[in-house]
N, C-alpha and C positions, 0 to 999 in steps of 0.2 A: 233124526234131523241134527240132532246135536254133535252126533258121530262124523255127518258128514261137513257138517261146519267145520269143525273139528280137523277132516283131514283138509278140506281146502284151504284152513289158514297153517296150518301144516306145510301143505303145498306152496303155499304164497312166502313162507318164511323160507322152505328149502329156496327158492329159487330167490327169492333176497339175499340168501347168505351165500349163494352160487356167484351170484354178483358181486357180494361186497367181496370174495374172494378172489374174483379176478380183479377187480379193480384196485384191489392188494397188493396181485403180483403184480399189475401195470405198474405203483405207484414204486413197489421194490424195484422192476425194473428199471423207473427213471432215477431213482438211487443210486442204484448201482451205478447207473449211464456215469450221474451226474459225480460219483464219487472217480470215476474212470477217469473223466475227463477232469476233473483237479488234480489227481495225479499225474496226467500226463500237461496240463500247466504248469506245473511245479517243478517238473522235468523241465521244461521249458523255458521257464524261469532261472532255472539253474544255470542251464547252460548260457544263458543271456546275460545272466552275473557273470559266470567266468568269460566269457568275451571280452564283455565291458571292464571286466580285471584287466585281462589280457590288451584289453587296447588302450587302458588308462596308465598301462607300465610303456608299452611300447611310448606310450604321449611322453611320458614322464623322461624317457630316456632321449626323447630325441631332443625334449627341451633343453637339458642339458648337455647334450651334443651339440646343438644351437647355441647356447650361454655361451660352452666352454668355446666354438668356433669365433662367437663374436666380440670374446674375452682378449682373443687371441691377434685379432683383427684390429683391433683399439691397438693394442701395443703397440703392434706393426704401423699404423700409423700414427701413435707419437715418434715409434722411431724415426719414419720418414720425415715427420713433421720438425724433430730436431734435425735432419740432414737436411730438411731443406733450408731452416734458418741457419745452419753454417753454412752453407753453400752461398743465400742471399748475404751474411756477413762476408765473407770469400769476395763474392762477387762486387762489392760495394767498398771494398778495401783495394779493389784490384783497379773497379772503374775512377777511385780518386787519385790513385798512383800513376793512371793513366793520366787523367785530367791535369795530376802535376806535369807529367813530364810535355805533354801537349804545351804547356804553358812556357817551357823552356825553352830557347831559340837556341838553333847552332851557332850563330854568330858571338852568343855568350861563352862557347866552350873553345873556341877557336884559340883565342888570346890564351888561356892557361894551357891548351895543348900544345901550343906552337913555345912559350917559353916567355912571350914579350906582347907587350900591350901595341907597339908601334909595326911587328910587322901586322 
C-alpha cells in the first residue's frame, strides 16, 4: 500500500512538474516575445529620434531662411520708405514753386520785358 501510494504521488508530482515545465517554456516564450518586441521599439524609436533630428534641422534652417529673407525685406523697405520721403520732399518743394509762380501774373513781367513802365 505504501508502495502504491508512493508511486501515485510520484505520478502526481511527475505530471505537476510536466506542467510547471511548460508553463516555463510559455512564460520563456512570452520573454523572449516581450524582449523581441523592445527591441524592435527601440529600433523604432531610433529611427523617430533621427526624423525628428532630421526635421528639427530642416525647421531650424528654414527659420533662418525666413529671418534672413524678412531681414532683407525690412531694408528694402526703409529704402523705399527713404525714397518715398524724398520724392514727398521733391514733390512739396515742386507743388510751392508751382503755387508761387501761379500767384505771379503776366501783367507783372510785361513792364520789365518790354523796357518801360508806360508802354
Amino acid at each position: 500500500r505504501s508502495l502504491s501510494n508512493t508511486e501515485d504521488e510520484c505520478t502526481h508530482l511527475k505530471e505537476m512538474n510536466e506542467r510547471t515545465q511548460e508553463e516555463l517554456r510559455e512564460l520563456a516564450n512570452k520573454y523572449n516575445g516581450a524582449v523581441n518586441e523592445i527591441k524592435d521599439l527601440s529600433d523604432k524609436l531610433k529611427v523617430a529620434e533621427g526624423k525628428q533630428e532630421e526635421i528639427q534641422q530642416k525647421g531650424q534652417a528654414e527659420k533662418k531662411e525666413l529671418q534672413h529673407k524678412i531681414d532683407e525685406m525690412e531694408e528694402k523697405e526703409q529704402e523705399l520708405q527713404a525714397k518715398i520721403e524724398a520724392l514727398q520732399a521733391d514733390n512739396d518743394f515742386t507743388n510751392e514753386r508751382l503755387t508761387a509762380l501761379q500767384g505771379i501774373q503776366v501783367d507783372d513781367f510785361l513792364p520789365k520785358i518790354n523796357g518801360s513802365t508806360e508802354k
